[in-house]
MARMARKE-896295 format. One record per residue (C-alpha): residue in one letter; x, y negated, z negated. Coordinates in steps of 0.05 Angstrom, whole numbers, padded with zeros to 5 digits, always signed. Layout:
% residues N
AXYZ ...
% end
This chain:
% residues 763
X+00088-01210+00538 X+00054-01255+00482 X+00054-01228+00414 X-00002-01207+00359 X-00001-01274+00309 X-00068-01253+00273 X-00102-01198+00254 X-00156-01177+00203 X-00205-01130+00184 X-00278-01113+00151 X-00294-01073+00079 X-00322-01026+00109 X-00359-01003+00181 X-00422-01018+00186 X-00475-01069+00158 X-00555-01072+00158 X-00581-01143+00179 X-00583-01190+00125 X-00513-01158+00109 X-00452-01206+00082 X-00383-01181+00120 X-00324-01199+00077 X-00264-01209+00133 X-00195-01205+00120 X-00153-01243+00154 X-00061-01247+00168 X-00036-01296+00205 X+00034-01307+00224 X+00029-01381+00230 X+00014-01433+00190 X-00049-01486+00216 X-00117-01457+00227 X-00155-01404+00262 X-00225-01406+00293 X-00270-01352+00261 X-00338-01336+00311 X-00385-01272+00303 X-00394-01237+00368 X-00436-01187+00399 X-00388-01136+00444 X-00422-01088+00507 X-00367-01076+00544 X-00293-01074+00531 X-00268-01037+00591 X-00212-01086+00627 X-00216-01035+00696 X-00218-01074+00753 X-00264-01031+00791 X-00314-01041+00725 X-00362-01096+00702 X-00302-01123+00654 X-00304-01144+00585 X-00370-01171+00560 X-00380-01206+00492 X-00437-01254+00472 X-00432-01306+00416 X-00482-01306+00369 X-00499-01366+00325 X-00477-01373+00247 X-00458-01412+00195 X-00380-01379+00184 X-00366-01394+00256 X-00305-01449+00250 X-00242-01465+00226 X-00211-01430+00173 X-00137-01439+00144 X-00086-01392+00166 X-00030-01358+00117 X+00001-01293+00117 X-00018-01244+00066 X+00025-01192+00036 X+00013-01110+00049 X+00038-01063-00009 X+00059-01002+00030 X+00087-00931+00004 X+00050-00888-00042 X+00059-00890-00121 X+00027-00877-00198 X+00024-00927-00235 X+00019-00930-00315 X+00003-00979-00357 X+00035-00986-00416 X+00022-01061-00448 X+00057-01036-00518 X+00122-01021-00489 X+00115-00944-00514 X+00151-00924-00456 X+00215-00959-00468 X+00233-00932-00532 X+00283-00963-00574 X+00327-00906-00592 X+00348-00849-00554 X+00306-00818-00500 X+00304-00766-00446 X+00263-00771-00377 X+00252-00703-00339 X+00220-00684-00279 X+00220-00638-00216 X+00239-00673-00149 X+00245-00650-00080 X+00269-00703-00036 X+00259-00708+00036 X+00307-00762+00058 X+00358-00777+00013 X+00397-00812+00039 X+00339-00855+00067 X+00361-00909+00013 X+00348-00921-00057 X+00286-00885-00075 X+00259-00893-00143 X+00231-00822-00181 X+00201-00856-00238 X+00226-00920-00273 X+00202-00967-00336 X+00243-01031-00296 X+00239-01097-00277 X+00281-01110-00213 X+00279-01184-00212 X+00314-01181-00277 X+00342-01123-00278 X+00313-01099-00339 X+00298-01039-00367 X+00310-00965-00339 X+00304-00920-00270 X+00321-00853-00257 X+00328-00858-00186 X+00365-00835-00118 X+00413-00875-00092 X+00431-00902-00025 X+00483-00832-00008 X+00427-00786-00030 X+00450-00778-00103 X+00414-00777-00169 X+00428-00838-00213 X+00402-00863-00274 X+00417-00935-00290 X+00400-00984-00351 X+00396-01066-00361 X+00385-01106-00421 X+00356-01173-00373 X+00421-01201-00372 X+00439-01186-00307 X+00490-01127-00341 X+00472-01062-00320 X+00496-00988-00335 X+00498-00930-00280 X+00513-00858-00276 X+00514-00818-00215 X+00512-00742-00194 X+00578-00717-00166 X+00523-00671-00121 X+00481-00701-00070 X+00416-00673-00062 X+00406-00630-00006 X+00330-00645+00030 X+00270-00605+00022 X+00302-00569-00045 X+00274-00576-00114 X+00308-00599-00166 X+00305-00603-00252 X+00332-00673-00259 X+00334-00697-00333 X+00365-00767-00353 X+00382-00779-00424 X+00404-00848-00465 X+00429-00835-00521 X+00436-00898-00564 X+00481-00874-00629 X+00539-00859-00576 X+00529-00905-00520 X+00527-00856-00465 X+00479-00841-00407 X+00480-00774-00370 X+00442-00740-00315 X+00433-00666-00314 X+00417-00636-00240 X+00398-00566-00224 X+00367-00524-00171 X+00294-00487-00179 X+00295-00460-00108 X+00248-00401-00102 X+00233-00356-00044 X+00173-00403-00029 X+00188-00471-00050 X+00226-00503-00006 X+00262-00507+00063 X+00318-00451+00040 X+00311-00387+00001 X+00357-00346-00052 X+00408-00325-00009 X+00439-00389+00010 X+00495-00405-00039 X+00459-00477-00057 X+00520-00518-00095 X+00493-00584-00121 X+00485-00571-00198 X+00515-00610-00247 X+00520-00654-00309 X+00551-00721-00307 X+00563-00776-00368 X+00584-00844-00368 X+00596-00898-00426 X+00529-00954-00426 X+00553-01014-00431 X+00488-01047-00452 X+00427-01019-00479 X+00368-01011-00440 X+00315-01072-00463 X+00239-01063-00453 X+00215-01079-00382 X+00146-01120-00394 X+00132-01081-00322 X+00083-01016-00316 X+00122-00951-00318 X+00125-00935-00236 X+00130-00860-00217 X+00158-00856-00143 X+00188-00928-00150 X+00212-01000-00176 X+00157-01058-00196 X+00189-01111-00162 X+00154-01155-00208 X+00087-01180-00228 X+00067-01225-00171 X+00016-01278-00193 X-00034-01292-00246 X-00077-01229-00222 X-00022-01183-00260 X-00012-01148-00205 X+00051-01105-00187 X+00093-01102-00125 X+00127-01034-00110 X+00188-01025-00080 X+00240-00967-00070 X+00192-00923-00059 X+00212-00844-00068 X+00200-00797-00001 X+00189-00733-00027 X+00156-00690-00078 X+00153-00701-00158 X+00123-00651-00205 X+00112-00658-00283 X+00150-00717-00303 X+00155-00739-00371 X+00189-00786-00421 X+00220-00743-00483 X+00245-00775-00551 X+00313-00744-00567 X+00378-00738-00517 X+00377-00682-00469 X+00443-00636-00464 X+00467-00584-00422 X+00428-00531-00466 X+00362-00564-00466 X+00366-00587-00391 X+00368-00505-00379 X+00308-00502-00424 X+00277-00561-00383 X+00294-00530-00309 X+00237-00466-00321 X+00186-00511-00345 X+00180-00512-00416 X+00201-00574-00468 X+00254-00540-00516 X+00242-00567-00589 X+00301-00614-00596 X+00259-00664-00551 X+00193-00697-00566 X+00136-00708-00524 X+00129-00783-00523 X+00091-00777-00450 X+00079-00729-00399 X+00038-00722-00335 X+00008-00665-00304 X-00006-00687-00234 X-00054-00620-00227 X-00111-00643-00297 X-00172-00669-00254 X-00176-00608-00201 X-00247-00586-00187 X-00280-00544-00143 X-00298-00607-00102 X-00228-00626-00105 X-00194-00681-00134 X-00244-00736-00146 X-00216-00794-00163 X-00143-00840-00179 X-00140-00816-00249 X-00072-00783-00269 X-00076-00749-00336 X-00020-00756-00393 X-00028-00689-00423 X+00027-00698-00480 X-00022-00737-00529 X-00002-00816-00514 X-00060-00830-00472 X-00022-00864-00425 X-00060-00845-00368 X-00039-00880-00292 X-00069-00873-00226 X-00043-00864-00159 X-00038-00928-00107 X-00051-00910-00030 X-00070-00844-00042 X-00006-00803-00039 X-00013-00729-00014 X-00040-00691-00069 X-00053-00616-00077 X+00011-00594-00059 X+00056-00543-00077 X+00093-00559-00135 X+00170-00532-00158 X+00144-00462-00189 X+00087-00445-00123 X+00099-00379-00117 X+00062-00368-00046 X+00005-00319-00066 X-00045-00360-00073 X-00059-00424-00026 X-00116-00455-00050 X-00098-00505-00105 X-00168-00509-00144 X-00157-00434-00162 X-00079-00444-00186 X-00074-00518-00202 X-00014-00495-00252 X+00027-00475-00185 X+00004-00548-00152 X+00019-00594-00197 X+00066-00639-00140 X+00046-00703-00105 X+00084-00718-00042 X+00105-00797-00038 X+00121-00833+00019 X+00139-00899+00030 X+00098-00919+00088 X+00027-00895+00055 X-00026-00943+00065 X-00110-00934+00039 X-00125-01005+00039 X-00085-01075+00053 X-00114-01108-00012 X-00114-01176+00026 X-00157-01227-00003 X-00227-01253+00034 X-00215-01308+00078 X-00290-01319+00093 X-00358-01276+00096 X-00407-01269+00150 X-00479-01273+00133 X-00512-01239+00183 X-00581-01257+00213 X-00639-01219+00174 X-00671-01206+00250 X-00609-01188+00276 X-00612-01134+00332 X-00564-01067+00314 X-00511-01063+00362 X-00433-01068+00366 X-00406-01135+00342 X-00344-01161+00326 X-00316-01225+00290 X-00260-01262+00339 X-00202-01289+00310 X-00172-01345+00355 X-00102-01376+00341 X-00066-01410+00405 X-00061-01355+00455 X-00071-01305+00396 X-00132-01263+00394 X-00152-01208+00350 X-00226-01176+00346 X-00248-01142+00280 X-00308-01092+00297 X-00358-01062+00258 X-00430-01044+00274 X-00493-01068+00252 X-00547-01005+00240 X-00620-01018+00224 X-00648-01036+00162 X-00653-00982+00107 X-00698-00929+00127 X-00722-00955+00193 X-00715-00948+00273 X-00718-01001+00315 X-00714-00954+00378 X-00723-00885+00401 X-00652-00877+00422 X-00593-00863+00367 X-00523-00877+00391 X-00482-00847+00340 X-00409-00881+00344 X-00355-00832+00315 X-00320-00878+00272 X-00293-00821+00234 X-00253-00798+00300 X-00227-00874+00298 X-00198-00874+00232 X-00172-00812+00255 X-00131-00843+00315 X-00122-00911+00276 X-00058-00942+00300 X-00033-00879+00340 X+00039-00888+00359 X+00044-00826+00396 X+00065-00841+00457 X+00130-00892+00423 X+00144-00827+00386 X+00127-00753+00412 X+00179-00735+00459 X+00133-00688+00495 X+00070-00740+00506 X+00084-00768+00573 X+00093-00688+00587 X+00028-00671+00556 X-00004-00732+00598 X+00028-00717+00663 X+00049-00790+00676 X+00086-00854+00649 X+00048-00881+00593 X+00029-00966+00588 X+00046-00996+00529 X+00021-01069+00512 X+00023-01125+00460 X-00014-01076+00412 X+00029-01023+00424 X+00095-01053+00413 X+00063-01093+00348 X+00051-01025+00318 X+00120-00992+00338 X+00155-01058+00311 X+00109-01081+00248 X+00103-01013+00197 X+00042-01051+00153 X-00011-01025+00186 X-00007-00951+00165 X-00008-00894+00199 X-00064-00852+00236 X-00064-00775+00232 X-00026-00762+00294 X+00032-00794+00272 X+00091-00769+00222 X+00109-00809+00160 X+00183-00833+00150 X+00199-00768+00119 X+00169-00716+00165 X+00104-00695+00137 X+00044-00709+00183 X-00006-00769+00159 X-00063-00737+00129 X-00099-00793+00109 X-00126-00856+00143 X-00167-00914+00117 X-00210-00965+00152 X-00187-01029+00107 X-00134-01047+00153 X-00124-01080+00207 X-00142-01022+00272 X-00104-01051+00332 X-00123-01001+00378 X-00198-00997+00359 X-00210-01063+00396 X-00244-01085+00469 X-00203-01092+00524 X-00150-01044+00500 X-00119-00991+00539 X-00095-00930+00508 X-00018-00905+00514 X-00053-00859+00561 X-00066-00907+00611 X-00137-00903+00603 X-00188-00930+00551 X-00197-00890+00496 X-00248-00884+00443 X-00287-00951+00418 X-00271-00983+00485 X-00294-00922+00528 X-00348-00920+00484 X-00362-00996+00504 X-00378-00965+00570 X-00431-00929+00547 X-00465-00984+00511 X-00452-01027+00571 X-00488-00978+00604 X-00549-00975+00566 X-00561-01044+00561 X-00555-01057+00638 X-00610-01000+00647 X-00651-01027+00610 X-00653-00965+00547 X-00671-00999+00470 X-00626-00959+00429 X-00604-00966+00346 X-00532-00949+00324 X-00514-00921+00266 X-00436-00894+00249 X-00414-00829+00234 X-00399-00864+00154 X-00488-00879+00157 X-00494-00799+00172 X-00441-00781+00124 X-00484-00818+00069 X-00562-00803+00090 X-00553-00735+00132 X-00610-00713+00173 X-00658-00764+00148 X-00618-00817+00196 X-00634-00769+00251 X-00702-00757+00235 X-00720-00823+00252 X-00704-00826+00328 X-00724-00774+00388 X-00662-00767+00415 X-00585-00783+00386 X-00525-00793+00438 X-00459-00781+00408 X-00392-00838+00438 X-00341-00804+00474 X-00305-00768+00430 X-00329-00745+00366 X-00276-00696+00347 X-00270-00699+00275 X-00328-00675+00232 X-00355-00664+00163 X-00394-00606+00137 X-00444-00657+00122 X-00445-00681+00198 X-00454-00613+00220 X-00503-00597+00183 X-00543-00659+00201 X-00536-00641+00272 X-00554-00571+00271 X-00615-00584+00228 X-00641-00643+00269 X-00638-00600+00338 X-00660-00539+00299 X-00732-00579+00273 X-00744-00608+00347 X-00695-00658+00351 X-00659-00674+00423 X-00581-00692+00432 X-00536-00713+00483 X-00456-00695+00477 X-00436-00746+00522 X-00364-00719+00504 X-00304-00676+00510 X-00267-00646+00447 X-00313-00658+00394 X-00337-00623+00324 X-00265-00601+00327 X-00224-00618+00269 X-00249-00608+00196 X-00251-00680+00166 X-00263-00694+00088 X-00284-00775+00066 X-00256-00796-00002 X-00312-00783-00055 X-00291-00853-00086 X-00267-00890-00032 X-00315-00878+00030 X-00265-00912+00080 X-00215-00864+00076 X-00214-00799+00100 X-00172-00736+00102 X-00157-00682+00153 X-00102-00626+00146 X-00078-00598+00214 X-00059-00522+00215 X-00060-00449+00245 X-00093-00460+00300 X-00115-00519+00358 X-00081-00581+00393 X-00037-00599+00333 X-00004-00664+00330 X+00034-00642+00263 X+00019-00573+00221 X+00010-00569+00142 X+00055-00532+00108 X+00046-00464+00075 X-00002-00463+00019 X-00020-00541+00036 X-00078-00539+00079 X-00139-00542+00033 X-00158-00613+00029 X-00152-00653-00029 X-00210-00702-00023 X-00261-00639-00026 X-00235-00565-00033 X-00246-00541+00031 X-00208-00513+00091 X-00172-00557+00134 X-00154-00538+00206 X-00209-00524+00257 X-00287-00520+00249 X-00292-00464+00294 X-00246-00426+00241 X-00292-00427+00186 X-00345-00408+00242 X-00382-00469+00256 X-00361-00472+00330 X-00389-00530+00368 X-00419-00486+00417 X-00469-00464+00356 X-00489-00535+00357 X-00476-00571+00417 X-00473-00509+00468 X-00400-00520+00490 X-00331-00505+00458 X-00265-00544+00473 X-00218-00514+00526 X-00171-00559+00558 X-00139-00617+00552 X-00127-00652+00622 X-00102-00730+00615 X-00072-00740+00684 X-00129-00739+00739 X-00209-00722+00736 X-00252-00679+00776 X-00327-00675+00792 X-00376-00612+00782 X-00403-00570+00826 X-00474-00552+00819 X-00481-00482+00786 X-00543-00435+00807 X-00577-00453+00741 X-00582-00533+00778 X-00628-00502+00829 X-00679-00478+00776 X-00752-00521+00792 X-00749-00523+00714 X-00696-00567+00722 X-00716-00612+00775 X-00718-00662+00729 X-00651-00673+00706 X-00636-00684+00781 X-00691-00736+00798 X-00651-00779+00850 X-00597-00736+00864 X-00586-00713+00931 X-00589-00627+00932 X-00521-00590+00922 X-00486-00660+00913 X-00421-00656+00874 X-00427-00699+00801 X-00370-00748+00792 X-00321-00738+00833 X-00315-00816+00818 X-00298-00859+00756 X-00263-00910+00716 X-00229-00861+00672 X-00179-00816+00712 X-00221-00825+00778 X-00270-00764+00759 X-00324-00752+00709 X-00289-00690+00690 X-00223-00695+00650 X-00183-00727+00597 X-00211-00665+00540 X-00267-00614+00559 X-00309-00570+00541 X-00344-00496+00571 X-00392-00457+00569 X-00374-00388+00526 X-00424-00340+00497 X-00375-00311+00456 X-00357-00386+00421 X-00429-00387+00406 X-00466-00418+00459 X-00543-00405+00465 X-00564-00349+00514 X-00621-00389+00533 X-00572-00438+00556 X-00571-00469+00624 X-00505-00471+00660 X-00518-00526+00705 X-00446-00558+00734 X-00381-00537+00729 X-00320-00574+00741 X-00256-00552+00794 X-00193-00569+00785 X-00121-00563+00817 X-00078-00595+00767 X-00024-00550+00725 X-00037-00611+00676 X-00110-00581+00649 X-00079-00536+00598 X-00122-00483+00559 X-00120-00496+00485 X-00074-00462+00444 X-00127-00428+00399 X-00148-00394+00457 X-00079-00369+00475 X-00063-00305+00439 X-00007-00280+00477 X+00045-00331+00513 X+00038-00318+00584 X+00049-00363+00653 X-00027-00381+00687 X-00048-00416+00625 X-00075-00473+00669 X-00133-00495+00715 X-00115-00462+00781 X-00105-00401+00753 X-00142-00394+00687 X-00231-00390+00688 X-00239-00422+00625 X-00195-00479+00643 X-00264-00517+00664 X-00311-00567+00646 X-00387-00545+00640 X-00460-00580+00641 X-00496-00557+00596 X-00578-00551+00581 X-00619-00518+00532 X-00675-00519+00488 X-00684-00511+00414 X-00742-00493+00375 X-00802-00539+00360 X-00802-00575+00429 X-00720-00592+00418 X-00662-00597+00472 X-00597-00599+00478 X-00546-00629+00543 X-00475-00629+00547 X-00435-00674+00594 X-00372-00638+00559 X-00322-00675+00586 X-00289-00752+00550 X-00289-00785+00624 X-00367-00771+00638 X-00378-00842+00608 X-00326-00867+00659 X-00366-00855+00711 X-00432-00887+00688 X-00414-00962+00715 X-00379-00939+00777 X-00408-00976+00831 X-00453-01017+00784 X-00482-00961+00758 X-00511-00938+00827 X-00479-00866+00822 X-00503-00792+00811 X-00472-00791+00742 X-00516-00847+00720 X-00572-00814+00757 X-00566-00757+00708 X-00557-00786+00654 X-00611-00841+00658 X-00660-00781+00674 X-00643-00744+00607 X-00646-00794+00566 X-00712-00817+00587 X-00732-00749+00583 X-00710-00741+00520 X-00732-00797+00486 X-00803-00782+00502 X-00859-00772+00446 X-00881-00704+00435 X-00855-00642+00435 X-00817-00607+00502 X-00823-00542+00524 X-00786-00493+00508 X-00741-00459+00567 
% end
């Protein structure tokens, strides 16, 4: 199998015409690359199907370009600077903190260090490659002092760590001791925790000022190149709460004084974080982290480490950290965190002023190598160009942004019902750790991945791709559907869900109907409320989905490309926040499900979420609502009592991989129209687990009613409509048979119905 050489990505996902695209670009080999703007309709490599289809289109940055690999800075960290050297003092001094580390013994793991380790200059409180506490000082020699904890640190457990120099004696010591709490950690009071203690050693050499930025959760490596920029290594897994540099030597006495938060008198403030200054209702709004002991040393995070969590003294009665921020003053650091590459731009794209919106994509050719960087081209500010929106759901990408779920969840291929297929993607992701994580995945240290960026390199959001689940999945199903439109013949505008996110309804407003891709299943309040006031003032939409307005997403107020979801409580969880951790940091709110803070998709879309099914697809039988003469036209071309789909490129039916059904009780309209409903007679179409209230056997399609997927139809007010295909394979079916199918049928007769002027009546 040939292997990824070259890879690159965009600042951000979508452009107007006119637009300059600033690609970055990684190559493994040396030489050059060819650079060449495409146009991309269909990305589906099915046999059965059309195939991959990609046009060039003609500008000046299509060429040659020199090739060179450029460096990623994983692993999430604060940095401070501090130019005058404040933070090295020259006499004695004290650093304190409160750590919980995950992984120990993972290998050395910085907490917070004022050190240089090219030249070993400088100081580091640190763990060490057996999981204990050490605190070690250089003078740039190459000489170095150490002491180490005669206690390893057990995981999950926090800890008052204090380091002291003290420079009339010579000595260094460490001070360790336990703050576990009935709600803090993985254990509770009444295990017998031994791993306290106070160690000293004789320093050799005296600790000489690093001309390096004081790193909290790791080492700078050094300063790189004339740019001054840092490179972090030995990053720290784990949490750290309060840390702060103290003039004066610590002792036994004053570390006790130290361990229940409080800075005894015998030390000095020279600098001291509070990790929790900055909390608002809106939640945490920018990079900023605050030194609160009068130096103004102020830092700010790099690659967005988990914050709002629980810190040492969380005492688990209140979970939402914008109402105790003094009980959340932790971030959680891991060493694989990743919110943008920071590669440099290898070229920009000036795109056409008359160019037509669409999916396009820059290709990247090297040898045999080949990499495609999407992003989508919307119309210019304020205008339409079509009648027909399709709204792609890049927010649901970043979501599933280099997924590695199927190289690392033992229960996947269970969950699937068959072998998954892994290709050169799959195995470049499993092998290279660079490219971050997306939110189904688990960080090196066990917490899930709650954030994911777009300024990286997506491997599996590119054409011809097919998903771990044998299938294609997201932006190449959703190829099919613009495949689709442009062989019928439909003029359509896209726009991304990161265009709704920043207009709202006034994007909507401009079109007569909006489609939605295949799978839009994480949302923002924002989104929602776009939605539901569009169809509410006589707009028209088609969920040409399964699974979608599912989980609560929240976009970085500062950085737009990255975007946060917290998993929790309730629905298909790939990982689960921990107590008092699942309001989101990026904006206050609840994480978890939509339909748990009542906005149900059935409110909006007329259909709910109910199984997922990733082995084989069905087709739906007509309901008695299909035989209504006010319905005749939906089924234009259709032959009378005809199954729908019982045929595709996705799972061989139109019905399957997610779906949704029809349910009053979720929220669904009364005046709704239950027009098809799907069979099934696989044990693999599982009802979802926030559905299940009590474990009992029949939770599956033969046996369960709401294991089903549903057509949906109804109107809204002021001439509005809504129809649901409910199901991610219904765009799988659309190019079966070049396009000469019953699912096509139906769908072409919506849309055209839908995207008439004026208003429709009301049913």
């Amino acid at each position: 199998m040939p292997r990824l050489r070259l890879r690159g990505y965009t600042d951000t996902p979508s452009y107007e015409p006119g637009g300059q695209v600033k690609v970055h670009v990684s190559a493994n080999d040396a030489g050059s690359y060819r650079a060449e703007l495409v146009r991309l309709f269909n990305g589906d490599p099915h046999p059965d199907g059309p195939g991959p289809r990609e046009e060039v289109v003609n500008v000046a940055s299509n060429g040659e370009y020199p090739a060179r690999l450029q460096r990623t800075q994983n692993g999430g960290y604060v940095q401070v600077p501090d130019p005058s050297g404040r933070l090295a003092p020259e006499g004695s001094f004290s650093v304190h903190a409160f750590i919980s580390s995950m992984v120990p013994a993972r290998g050395r793991q910085a907490v917070i260090s004022k050190w240089d380790d090219d030249t070993k200059t400088g100081w580091s409180l640190e763990v060490d490659e057996d999981g204990a506490l050490r605190f070690v000082v250089g003078d740039g020699s190459g000489s170095t002092s150490s002491v180490t904890s005669n206690r390893r640190l057990f995981s999950d457990t926090f800890y008052s760590v204090s380091a002291t120099y003290d420079s009339e004696s010579g000595t260094i010591a460490l001070f360790q001791k336990s703050v576990v709490s009935s709600t803090n950690g993985v254990f509770g009071k009444v295990f017998p925790l031994d791993s306290d203690c106070a160690v000293q050693a004789a320093a050799a050499v005296a600790p000489e000022t690093a001309d390096v930025p004081l790193i909290i959760a790791g080492l700078a490596e050094s300063v790189a190149d004339d740019t001054g920029r840092t490179w972090v290594t030995a990053n720290f897994n784990g949490k750290i709460d309060s840390p702060a540099i103290l003039e004066g030597v610590a002792t036994t006495e004053t570390a006790e004084v130290l361990a229940t938060g409080t800075i005894p008198a015998q030390l000095r403030v020279i600098a001291r974080w509070d990790f929790a200054a900055g909390y608002t209702k809106d939640g945490i709004v920018d990079d900023l982290i605050h030194e609160v002991g009068g130096a103004g040393l102020n830092g700010f995070t790099v690659n967005t480490p988990d914050r709002a969590m629980t810190g040492w003294n969380w005492r688990g009665t209140e979970e939402v950290f914008k109402y105790c921020p003094e009980e959340y003053g932790a971030i959680w650091f891991h060493e694989d965190s990743l919110d943008d590459c920071r590669w440099d731009v290898d070229f920009e794209v000036s795109l056409p002023a008359d160019l037509a919106s669409g999916c396009y994509a820059v290709r990247l050719t090297q040898g045999d190598s080949v990499d495609w960087v999407p992003f989508f081209v919307r119309p210019p500010a304020g205008t339409a160009t079509a009648k027909i929106l399709l709204l792609i759901p890049t927010i649901s990408y970043l979501a599933y942004a280099n997924s590695q779920v199927m190289q690392n969840a033992p229960t996947a291929q269970a969950i699937m019902g068959h072998f998954s297929t892994l290709e050169e993607i799959d195995l470049e992701l499993n092998e290279n750790g660079g490219y971050g994580l997306s939110t189904y995945d688990y960080h090196i240290d066990g917490r899930g991945c709650q954030y994911s960026s777009w300024k990286r390199p997506i491997l599996n959001m590119r054409p011809r791709y097919t998903h771990e689940f044998g299938t294609v999945w997201q932006y190449p199903a959703d190829l099919q559907l613009v495949d689709w439109l442009n062989t019928m013949g439909f003029e359509y505008d896209v726009a991304t869900d990161h265009d709704l996110q920043r207009e709202g309804v006034d994007l909507f407003k401009r079109y007569n109907v909006v489609m939605t891709g295949t799978h839009p299943e994480y949302y923002t309040r924002q989104m929602i409320d776009a939605w539901e006031t569009y169809l509410a003032e006589g707009g028209r939409g088609m969920y040409l989905a399964g699974n979608g307005m599912y989980w609560i997403a929240s976009p970085h107020p500062q950085k737009p490309w990255l975007m946060e979801i917290r998993k929790g409580e309730q629905g298909d969880q790939a990982w689960r926040a921990r107590p008092g951790e699942l309001y989101h940091g990026t904006s206050g709110e609840r994480g978890g499900l939509w339909r748990m803070r009542g906005r149900s998709s059935a409110k909006v879309w007329g259909v709910v979420y109910t199984s997922h099914c990733l082995d084989v697809g069905y087709g739906y039988e007509p309901m008695p609502d299909s035989y209504d003469p006010k319905l005749s036209w939906m089924f234009d071309g259709i032959e009378k009592g005809a199954v729908i789909g019982d045929f595709g490129l996705v799972n061989h039916g139109a019905a399957g991989v997610e779906v949704d059904r029809y349910d009053q009780s979720a929220g669904t309209p009364p005046n709704a129209y239950l027009v098809g409903s799907s069979y099934s007679e696989s044990n693999n179409w599982v009802l979802v687990p926030e559905e299940n209230y009590f474990a009992f056997p029949g939770m599956y399609a033969p046996e369960h009613p709401m294991v089903k997927s549903d057509l949906v139809y109804f109107s809204t007010p002021n001439g509005g409509a809504m129809w649901s295909a409910s199901s991610m394979s219904w765009c799988g079916s659309l190019q079966y048979d070049g396009c000469d199918n019953n699912v096509s049928q139906m769908t072409a007769n919506v849309l055209r119905y839908f995207s008439q002027d004026g208003k429709l009546p009301e049913i």
